[in-house]
N, C-alpha and C positions, 0 to 999 in steps of 0.2 A: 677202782680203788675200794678196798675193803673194809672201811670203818666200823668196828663193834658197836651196839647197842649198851647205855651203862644201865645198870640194874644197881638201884642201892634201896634199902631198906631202911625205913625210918621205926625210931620204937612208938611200941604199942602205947595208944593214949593208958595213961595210969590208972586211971580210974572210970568208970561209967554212972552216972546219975540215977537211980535204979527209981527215984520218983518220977521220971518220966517216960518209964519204961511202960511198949506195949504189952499187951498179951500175949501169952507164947503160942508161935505157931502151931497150929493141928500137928498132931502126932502120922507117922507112915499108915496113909491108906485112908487118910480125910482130906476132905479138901479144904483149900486153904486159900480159893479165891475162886471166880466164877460161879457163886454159888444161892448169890442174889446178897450179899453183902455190900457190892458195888453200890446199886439202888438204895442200900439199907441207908448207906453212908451220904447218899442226895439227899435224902430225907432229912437224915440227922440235923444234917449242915442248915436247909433250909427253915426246919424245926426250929432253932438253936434261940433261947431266948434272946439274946444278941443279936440278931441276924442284923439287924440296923446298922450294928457297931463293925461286920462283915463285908458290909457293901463299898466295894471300891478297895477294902484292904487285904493285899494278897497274905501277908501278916497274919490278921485274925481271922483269914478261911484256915490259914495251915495249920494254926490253933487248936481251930474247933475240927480238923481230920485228926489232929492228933490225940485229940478228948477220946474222939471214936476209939482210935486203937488202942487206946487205956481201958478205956472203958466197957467195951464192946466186945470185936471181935479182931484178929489180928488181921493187918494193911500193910501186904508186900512195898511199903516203899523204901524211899531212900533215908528217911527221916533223918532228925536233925544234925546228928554226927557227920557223917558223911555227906549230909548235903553243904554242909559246911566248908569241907574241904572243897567243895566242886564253885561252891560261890567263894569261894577269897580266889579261886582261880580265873572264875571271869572277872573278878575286880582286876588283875592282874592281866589277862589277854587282850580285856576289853572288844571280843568276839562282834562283828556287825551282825553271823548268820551262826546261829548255835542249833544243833540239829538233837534229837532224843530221838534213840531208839528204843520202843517199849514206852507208852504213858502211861500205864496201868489207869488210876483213878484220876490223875493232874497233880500227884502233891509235887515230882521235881519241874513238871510244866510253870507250878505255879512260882515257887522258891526261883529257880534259874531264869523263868521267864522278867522274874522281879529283876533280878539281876543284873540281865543282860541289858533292860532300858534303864537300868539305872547306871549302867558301864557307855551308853551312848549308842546300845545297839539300838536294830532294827526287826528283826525276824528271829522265834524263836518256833522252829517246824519241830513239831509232837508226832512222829508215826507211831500209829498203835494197830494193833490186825483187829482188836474186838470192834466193831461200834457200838457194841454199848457203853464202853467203858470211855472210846470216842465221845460220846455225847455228855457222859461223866466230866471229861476233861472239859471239853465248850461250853458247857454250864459253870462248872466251879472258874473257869479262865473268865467267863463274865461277869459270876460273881465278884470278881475279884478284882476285876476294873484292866484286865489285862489281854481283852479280845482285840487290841491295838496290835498287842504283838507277838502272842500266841497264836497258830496256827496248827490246826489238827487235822491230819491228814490219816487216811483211813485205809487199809491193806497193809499184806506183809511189808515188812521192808525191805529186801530187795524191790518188788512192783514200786514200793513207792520211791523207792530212791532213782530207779530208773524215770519214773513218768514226770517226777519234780525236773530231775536234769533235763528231760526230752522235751520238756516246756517252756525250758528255763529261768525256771522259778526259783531255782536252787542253780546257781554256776560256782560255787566252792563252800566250803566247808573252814568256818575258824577254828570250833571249837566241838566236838560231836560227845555227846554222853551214852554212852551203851548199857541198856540197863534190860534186854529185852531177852530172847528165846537165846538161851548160854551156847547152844553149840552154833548160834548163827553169827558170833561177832565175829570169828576169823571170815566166814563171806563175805560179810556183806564191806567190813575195811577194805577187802580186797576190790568188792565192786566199786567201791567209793576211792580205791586207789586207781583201778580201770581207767573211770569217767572222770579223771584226774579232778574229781572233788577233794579228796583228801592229796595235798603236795605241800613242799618247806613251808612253815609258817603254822601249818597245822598244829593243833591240840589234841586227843582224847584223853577222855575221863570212861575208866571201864570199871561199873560197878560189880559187886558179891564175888570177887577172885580167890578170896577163900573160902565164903560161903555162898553156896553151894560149891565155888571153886571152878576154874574155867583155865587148864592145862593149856589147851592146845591153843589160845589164844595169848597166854602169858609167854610160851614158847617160839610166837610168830610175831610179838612187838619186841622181845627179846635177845633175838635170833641178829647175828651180824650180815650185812648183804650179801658175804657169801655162803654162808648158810643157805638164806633164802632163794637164792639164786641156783643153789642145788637140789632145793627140795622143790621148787620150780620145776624145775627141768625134769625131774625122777617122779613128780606127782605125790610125795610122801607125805606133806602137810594137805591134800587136797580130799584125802579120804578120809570121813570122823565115825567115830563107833560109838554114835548117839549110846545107847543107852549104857556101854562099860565104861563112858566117862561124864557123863552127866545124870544117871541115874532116875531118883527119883522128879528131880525137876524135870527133864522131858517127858517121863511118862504121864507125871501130872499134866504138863502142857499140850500132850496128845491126847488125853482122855476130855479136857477140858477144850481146848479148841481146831482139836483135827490133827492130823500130820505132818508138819510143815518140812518143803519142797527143799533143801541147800541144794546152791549152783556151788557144787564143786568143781567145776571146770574152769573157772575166771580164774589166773596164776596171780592178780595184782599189779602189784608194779614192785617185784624184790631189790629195784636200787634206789628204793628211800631210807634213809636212815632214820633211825629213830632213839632216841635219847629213854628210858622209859624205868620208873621208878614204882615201889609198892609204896601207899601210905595208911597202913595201919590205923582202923576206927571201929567202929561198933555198929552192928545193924540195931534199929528201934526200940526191938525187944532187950541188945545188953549184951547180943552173943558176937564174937569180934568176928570182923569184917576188913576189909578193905578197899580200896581207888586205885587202879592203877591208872596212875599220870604220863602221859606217852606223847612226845612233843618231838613231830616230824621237823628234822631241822636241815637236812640237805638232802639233794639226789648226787647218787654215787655214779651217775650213767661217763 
C-alpha cells in the first residue's frame, strides 16, 4: 500500500524580537564554534552574578547562555523560537525517551530535557561526538538541577545509537531532535529505522532545513513509500555529495572535528509512513529558520 507523505507549510512567524537577538554569526572562513568559546561560555555561566539564582533552574541557566550570545560571541543553538516549537511538542507527545542528535553546549539538552520531566518523561539521551562540549552539557544539566534526566552520551551518533540499542538502554524512540552533522540525519533515521528504534508512534523534530538547509533529508521524510521503496532498491537516496549540498557547514565541521564516516549502506525501513510538515521560526540571531515536524504514523509492509 502506497500512502503519500503530507507536506504543508505553515506561515512564517510575523515578526522576530530583535532585543533578543544573538550576534551574528562569523562571516565564510571564521570559525564559528570550536574555538574555546564553549569554555568561555562555562565560565560565564558559573561567573554570572546570579549563579545562586541558577542553581536547580533550567530557566535561569538558559538565560544567562542567552546573555552569552547577545553579548558575547554567537551560540550555534536552537534558541528560543524554535525551541519553542519543539517544547509545545513534547507538551503534546508527552515522549517517556526523547533522543538529541548534536548537544553542542546543553542549551536544547537543557530547554527539552525541562520539558520532557515536566510531560512525565523519564530519559532525555544528548549524543554529541565533542567531549568537550560533552562535559559542557553535564555541567550546565547539573547546574540546572536536570542530571536526573539528562543523559550525555559521548561519540558519533551512529556508535552511539548502535551501542545504547546493543545495551539496551535505548529500545525505542518517542520523540528524536536532530540538530547535529546536516548530511548525517538521513543515516542515521535510517539506522534508527534499521534497529526498529524509530516505528508508528514515533516523532521528529529536524532542526536548520532552511538554514543552512538539509535537501536530501526534506526529500526522504517527504517522499511516499513507494518512492522510497525505489530509491531503496536503485541506492539513489544512499549516496550524498557532502560538500555540493551542505557546503560551508561540512567543511566547517571537518576542519573542526575530523571527517565523519556516513553508513550509506543501511536502506531503513521504506514502509513507514510518514506524516511531515515545515514550521517556519527564526534562528537566535533573527535570520529565518525552520522545524521540520515528521510524525511516523503507520507501516505500509
Amino acid at each position: 500500500m502506497d500512502m503519500p507523505a503530507s507536506t504543508i507549510n505553515q506561515v512564517e512567524q510575523a515578526t522576530f524580537d530583535e532585543r533578543k537577538a544573538y550576534v551574528p554569526q562569523e562571516g565564510k572562513g571564521q570559525a564559528f564554534f570550536d574555538d574555546g568559546r564553549e569554555i568561555e561560555l562555562l565560565h560565564f555561566v558559573y561567573g554570572h552574578p546570579s549563579i545562586e539564582e541558577l542553581r536547580g533552574s533550567p530557566q535561569n541557566v538558559l538565560k544567562a547562555i542567552d546573555e552569552y550570545g547577545r553579548t558575547n560571541k554567537y551560540l550555534m543553538n536552537v534558541g528560543s523560537d524554535k525551541g519553542q516549537i519543539v517544547s509545545d511538542l513534547i507538551a503534546e507527545v508527552k515522549p517517556q525517551v526523547m533522543v538529541e542528535l548534536g548537544g553542542y553546549i546543553g542549551y536544547s539538552a537543557l530547554l527539552f530535557g525541562d520539558a520532557v520531566r515536566k510531560a512525565g518523561g523519564r530519559r532525555y539521551f544528548s549524543l554529541e561526538r565533542n567531549p568537550e562540549f560533552g562535559a559542557v552539557i553535564a555541567s550546565l544539566a547539573d547546574l540546572a538541577g536536570l542530571s536526573d534526566v539528562v543523559k550525555v552520551v559521548i561519540g558519533s551518533s551512529a556508535d552511539s545509537i548502535k551501542r545504547l540499542h546493543a545495551s539496551g538502554s535505548l529500545e525505542h524512540i518517542d520523540l528524536m531532535f536532530l540538530d547535529h552533522y546536516k548530511p548525517a540525519y538521513t543515516s542515521d533515521l535510517k539506522l534508527c529505522e534499521h534497529l526498529k528504534l524509530v516505528t508508528p508512534g514515533t516523532v521528529l523534530a529536524a532542526d536548520n532545513v532552511i538554514k543552512p538547509g538539509n535537501p536530501p533529508y526534506l526529500e526522504y521524510v517527504r517522499s511516499s513509500v513507494d518512492q522510497k521503496r525505489k530509491a531503496a532498491e536503485t541506492g539513489e537516496q544512499n549516496g550524498i555529495d557532502v560538500k555540493a549540498q551542505f557546503g560551508r557547514n561540512a567543511e566547517q565541521y571537518k576542519a573542526r572535528e575530523g571527517e565523519e564516516k556516513l553508513n550509506t549502506e543501511i536502506k531503513g525501513n521504506p514502509n513507514l509512513v510518514y506524516e511531515s510538515k515545515l514550521v517556519n521560526s527564526f534562528e537566535p540571531t533573527g535570520e529565518p529558520d525552520g522545524v521540520e515536524i515528521t510524525r511516523c504514523v503507520i507501516s505500509a509492509e
